[in-house]
C-alpha atoms as one frame of an Amber mdcrd trajectory, in Angstrom:
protein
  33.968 -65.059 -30.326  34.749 -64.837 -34.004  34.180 -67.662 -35.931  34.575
 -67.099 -40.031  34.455 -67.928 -43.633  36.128 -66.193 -45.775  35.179 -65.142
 -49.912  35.745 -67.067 -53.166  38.471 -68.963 -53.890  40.460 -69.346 -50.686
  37.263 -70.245 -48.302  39.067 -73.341 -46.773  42.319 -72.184 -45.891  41.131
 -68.620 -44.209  38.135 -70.256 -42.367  41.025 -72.226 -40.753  43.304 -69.517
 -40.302  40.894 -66.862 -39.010  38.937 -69.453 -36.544  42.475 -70.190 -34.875
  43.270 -66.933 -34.787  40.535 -65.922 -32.851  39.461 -68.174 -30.151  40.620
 -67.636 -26.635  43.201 -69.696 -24.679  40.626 -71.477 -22.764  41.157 -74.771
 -24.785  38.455 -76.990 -22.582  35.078 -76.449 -22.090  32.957 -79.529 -20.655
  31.074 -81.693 -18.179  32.022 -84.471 -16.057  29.750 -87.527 -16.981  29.377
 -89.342 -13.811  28.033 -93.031 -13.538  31.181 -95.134 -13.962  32.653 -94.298
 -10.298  29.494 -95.521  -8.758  29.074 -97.841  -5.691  32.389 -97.469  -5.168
  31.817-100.065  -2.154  30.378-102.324  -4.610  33.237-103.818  -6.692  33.284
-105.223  -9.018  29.638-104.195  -9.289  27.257-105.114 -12.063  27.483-102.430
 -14.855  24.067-100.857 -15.517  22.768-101.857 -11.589  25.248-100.368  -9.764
  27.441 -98.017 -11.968  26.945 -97.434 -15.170  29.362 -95.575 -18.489  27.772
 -92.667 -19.869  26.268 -93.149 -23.457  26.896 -91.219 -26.686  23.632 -89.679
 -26.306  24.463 -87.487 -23.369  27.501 -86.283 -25.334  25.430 -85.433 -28.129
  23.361 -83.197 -25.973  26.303 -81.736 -24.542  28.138 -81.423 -27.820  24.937
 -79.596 -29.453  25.624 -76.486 -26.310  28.831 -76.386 -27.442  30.857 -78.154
 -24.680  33.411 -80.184 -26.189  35.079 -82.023 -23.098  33.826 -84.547 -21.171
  35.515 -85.584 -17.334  35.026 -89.365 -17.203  35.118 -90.440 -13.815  35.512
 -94.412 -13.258  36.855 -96.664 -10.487  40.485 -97.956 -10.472  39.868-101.319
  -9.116  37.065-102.163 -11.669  39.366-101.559 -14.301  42.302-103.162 -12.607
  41.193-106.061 -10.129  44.499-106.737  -9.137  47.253-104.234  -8.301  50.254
-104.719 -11.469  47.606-107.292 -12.683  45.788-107.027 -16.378  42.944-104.834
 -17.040  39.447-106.052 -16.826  38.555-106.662 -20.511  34.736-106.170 -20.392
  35.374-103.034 -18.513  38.521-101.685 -20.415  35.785-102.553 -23.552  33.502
-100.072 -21.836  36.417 -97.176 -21.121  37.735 -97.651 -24.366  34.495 -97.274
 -26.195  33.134 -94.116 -24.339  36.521 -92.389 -25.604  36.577 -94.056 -29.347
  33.171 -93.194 -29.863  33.331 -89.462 -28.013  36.951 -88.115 -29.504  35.765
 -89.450 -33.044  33.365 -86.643 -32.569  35.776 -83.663 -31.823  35.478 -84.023
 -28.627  38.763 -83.938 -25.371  37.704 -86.909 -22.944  39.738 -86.613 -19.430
  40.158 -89.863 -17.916  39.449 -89.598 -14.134  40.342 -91.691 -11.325  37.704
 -91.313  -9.415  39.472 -92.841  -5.831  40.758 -90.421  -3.745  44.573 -91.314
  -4.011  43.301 -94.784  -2.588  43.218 -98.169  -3.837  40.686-100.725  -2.271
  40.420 -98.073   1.026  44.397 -97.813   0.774  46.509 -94.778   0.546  48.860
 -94.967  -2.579  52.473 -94.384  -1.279  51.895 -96.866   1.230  52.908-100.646
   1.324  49.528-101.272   0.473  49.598 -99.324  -2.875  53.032 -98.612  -3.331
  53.648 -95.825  -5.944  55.241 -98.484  -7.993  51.583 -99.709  -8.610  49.947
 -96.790  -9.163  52.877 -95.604 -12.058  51.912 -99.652 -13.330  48.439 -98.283
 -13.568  48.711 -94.777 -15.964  51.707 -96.768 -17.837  49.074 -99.459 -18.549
  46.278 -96.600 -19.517  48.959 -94.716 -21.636  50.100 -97.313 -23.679  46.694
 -97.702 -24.454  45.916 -93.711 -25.482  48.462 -92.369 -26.114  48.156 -92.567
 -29.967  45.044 -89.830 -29.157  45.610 -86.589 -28.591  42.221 -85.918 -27.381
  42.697 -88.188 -24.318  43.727 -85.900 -21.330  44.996 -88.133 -18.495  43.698
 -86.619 -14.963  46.171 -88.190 -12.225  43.654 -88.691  -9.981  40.507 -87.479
  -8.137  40.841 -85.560  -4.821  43.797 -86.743  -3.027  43.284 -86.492   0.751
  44.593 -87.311   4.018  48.026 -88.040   3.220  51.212 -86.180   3.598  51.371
 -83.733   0.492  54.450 -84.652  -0.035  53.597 -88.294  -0.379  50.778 -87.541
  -3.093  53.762 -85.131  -4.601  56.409 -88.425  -4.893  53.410 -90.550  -6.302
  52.628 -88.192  -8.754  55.933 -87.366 -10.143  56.437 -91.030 -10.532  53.295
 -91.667 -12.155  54.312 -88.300 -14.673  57.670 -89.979 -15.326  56.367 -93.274
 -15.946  53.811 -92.156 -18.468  56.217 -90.173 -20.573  58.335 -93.201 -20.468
  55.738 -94.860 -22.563  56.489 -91.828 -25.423  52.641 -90.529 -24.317  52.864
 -86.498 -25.090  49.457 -86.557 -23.744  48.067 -83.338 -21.416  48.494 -84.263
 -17.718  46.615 -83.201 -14.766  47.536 -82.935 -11.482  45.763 -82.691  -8.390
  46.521 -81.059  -4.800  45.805 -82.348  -1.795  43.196 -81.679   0.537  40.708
 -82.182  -2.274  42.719 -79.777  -4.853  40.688 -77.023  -3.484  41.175 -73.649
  -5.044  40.025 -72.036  -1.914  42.708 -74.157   0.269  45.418 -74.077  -2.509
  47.975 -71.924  -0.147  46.208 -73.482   3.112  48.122 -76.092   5.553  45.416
 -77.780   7.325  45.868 -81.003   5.227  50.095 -80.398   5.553  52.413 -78.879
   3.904  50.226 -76.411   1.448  50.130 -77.237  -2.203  51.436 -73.527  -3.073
  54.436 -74.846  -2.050  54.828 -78.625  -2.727  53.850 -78.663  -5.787  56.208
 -76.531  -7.067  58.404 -79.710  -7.457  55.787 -81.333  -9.696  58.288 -82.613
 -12.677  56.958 -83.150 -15.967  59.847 -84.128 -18.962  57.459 -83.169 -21.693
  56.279 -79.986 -19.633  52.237 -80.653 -21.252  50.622 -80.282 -17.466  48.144
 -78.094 -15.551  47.041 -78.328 -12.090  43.696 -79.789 -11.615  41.534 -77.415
  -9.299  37.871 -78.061  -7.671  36.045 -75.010  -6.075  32.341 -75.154  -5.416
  30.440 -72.175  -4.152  28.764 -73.541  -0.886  29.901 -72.172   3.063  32.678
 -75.074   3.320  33.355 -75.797  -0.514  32.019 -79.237  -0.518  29.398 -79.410
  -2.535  27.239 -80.861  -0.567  24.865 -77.547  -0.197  23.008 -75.923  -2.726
  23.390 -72.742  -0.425  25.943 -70.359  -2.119  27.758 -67.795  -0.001  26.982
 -65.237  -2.378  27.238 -64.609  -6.532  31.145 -63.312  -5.889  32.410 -66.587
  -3.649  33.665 -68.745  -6.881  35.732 -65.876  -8.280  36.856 -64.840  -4.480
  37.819 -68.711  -3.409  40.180 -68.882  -7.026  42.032 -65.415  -6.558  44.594
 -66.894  -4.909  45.472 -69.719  -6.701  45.396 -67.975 -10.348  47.917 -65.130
  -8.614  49.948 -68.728  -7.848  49.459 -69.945 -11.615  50.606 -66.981 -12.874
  53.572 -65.893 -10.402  54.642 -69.282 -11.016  54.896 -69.566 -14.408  52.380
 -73.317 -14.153  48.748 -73.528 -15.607  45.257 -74.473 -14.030  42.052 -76.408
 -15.149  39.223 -76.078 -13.190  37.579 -79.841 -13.111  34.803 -79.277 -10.810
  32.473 -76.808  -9.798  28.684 -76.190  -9.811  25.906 -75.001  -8.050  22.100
 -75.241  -7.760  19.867 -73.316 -10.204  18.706 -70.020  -8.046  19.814 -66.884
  -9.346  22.479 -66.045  -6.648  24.213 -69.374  -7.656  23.656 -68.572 -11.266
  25.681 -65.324 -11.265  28.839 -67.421  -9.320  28.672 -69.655 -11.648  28.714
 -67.316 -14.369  31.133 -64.816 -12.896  33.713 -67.764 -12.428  33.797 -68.778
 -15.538  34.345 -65.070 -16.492  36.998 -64.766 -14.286  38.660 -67.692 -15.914
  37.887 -66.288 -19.252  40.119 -62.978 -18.359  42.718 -65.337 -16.849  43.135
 -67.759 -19.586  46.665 -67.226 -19.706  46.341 -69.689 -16.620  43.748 -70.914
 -16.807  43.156 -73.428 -19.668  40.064 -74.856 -19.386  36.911 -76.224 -17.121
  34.471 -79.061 -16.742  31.219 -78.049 -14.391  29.795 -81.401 -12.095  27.990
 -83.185 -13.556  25.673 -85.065 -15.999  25.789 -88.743 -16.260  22.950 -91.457
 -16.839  22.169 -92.564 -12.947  21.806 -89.173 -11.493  18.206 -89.148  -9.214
  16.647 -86.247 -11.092  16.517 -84.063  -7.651  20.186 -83.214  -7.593  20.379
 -80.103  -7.583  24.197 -79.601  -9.674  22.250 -82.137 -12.492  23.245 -80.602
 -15.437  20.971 -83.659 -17.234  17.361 -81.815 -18.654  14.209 -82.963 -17.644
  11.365 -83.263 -19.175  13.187 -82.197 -21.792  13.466 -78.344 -20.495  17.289
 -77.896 -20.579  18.682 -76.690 -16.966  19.529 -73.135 -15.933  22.989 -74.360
 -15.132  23.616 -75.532 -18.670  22.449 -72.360 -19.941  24.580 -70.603 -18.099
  27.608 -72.569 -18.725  26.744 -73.013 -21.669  27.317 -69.024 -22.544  31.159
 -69.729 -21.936  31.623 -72.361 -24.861  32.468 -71.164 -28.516  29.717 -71.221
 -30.591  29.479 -73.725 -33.327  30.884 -72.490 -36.809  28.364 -72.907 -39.168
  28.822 -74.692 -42.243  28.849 -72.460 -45.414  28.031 -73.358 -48.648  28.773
 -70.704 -52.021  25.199 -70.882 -54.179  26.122 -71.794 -57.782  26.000 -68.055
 -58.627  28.858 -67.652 -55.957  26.970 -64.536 -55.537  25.133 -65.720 -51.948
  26.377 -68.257 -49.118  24.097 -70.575 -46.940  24.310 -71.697 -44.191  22.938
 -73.684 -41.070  22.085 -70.868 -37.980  21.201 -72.054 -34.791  18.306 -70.488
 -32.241  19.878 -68.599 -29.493  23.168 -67.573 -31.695  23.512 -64.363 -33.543
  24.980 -64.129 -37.124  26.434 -61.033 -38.819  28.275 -61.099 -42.183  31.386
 -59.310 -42.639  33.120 -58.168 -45.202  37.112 -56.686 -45.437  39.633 -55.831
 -48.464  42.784 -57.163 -46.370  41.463 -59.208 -43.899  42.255 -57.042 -40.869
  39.651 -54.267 -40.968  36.071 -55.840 -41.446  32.472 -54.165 -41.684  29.452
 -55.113 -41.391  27.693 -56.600 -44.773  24.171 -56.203 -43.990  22.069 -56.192
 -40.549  22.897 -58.737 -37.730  20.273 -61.202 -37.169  19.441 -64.107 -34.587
  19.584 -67.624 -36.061  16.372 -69.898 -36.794  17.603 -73.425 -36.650  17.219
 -72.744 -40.662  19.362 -72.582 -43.167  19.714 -68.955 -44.385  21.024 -67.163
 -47.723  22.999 -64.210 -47.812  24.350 -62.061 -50.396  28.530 -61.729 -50.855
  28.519 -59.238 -53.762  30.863 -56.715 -52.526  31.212 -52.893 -53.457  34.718
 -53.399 -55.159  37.145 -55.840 -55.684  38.736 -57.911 -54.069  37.086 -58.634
 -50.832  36.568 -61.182 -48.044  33.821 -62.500 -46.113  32.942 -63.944 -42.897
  30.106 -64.871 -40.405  30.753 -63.394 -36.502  28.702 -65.657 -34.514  28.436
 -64.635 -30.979  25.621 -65.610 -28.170  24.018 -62.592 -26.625
């Protein structure tokens, strides 16, 4: 990836152009920060005992390797006691602040119902939780975010063990009812039967998603399907055993054929593995496989960080002991690097600017700012700040900095 500044007068305005000009469609690349969706048989629970809202610090540690999303998975009935009723305040005060503080950053937070398609142990689409109360819910949490365009609203977590087409109706109402609210937010939708990628075309939990959600309706047309794959024998998660380093790009084929023949788009929200080297290379090979799909697919979040983690599971994407995971690193690969921040000397004869270890750096030069050459010898960054001279051969020219990670 390509990111650039470009020489003398006009550095502002071609940095922009050229660094949107040269990133990939994959728009989301993150974590989910687990903690709020705790003790889910615990309610209300007592925040920072039983559950607990990620702090700024893990996204600050994310943010620094480059992911710039964060899934933040909480519990509908803290937030809403009562089904139509008011928010909790001290826990809408702790929702609220995660995303103020996070997206003030740069950063896409995903809100993520966390429940299953259930409500107290209840099925929405039921008389229990009719889908009446679950479209109260998202028209509730759009009114309050939808003034940020870096709050992505994911449906819900997992739907299961319900008719398809009763998670389908629920859905489209809840889609309908948040756009009533003038929210132009991005929308994700789940499947049923766990939104597995693997299962996408499968009917053993009904009537497949490949074809019922077909007739998911959006008026503002700003949604992708929400898809979990992990890379153990039964796709739960629950192993650190892969099947082998190709099962996370075998278990999505079908579903990004589906994306594509269908004209819809896909977001990978969960996946992850342990840190041996045959999980490793899935993990890296999916996200590769997304990468040369991202006209489908438009982003992914990898499970999981969060503050209340024990420090023996093995998808904890959290470092310890301050040695950053093999996971991360991996993942980590698959983010754009960070464009450095370039500052002209008063000569205007050199730039400086901030390079980071495990990036590499190589200036470029061009007279028309479609064929560029190297300007001087590559080199891998320090965590220093580093001067470079811009004094071309001729007149006029342009520079920028390729940063790429080996």
């Amino acid at each position: 990836m390509i990111k650039s500044i470009a020489g003398f007068f006009r550095v502002i305005s071609i940095l922009t152009f050229i660094l949107s000009a040269t990133l990939g469609e994959i728009s989301y690349h993150g974590v989910s920060l687990a903690g709020a969706e705790f003790s889910p048989s615990t309610l209300p629970g007592v925040h920072g005992s039983s559950y607990m809202y990620p702090n700024q610090s893990e996204v600050d540690y994310f943010r620094a390797r480059d992911l710039d999303t964060f899934r933040l998975p909480f519990l509908w009935e803290r937030l809403q006691p009562v089904l139509n009723g008011a928010f909790d305040t001290a826990e809408l005060n702790r929702l609220t602040g995660f995303v103020s503080s996070t997206t003030a950053k740069g950063a896409t937070v995903v809100l993520d119902p966390h429940n299953y398609a259930r409500y107290r142990g209840k099925v929405i689409g039921t008389t229990d939780v009719p889908n009446a109360a679950f479209s109260d819910f998202w028209v509730r949490l759009a009114n309050i975010f939808k003034g940020n365009h870096r709050v992505v609203f994911g449906l819900m977590n997992e739907p299961n063990t319900m008719p398809t087409e009763q998670w389908r109706a629920a859905a489209n109402d809840a889609i309908l009812a948040i756009r009533g609210t003038g929210a132009g937010n991005l929308i994700l939708v789940p499947g049923n039967g766990f939104s597995g990628g693997h299962s996408w075309s499968q009917s053993w939990y009904g009537t497949s998603n490949a074809v019922a959600m077909l007739s998911i309706v959006d008026p503002a047309n700003n949604y992708a399907f929400e898809i979990h794959q992990y890379l153990d024998a039964d796709s739960s998660g629950f192993s650190p055993t892969p099947v082998s380093s190709t099962i996370g790009v075998e278990r999505l084929v079908g579903v990004t054929n589906w994306l594509r023949a269908n004209g819809r788009r896909g977001f990978l929200g969960e996946f992850g593995g342990a840190s041996d080297a045959v999980s490793l290379a899935a993990l890296s090979n999916m996200l590769g496989y997304l990468e040369s799909n991202s006209d489908v697919w438009i982003g992914w979040t990898a499970w999981a960080g969060g503050p209340f983690w024990p420090s023996s599971y093995f998808m904890l994407l959290e470092p310890a002991g301050g040695v950053h995971k093999p996971q991360l690193t991996t993942i980590s690969r698959f983010a754009p690097p960070t464009l450095p921040s370039v500052s002209f000397m008063p000569s205007f004869n050199e730039i400086s600017f901030m390079t980071k270890v495990s990036y590499r750096y190589q200036l470029q030069t061009s007279s028309n700012l479609k064929d560029w050459m190297p300007h001087g010898a590559a080199f891998n960054g320090s965590g220093q700040t580093v001067t470079r001279s811009v004094v071309p051969p001729d007149f006029p020219r342009f520079f920028r900095v390729e940063v790429s990670k080996p």
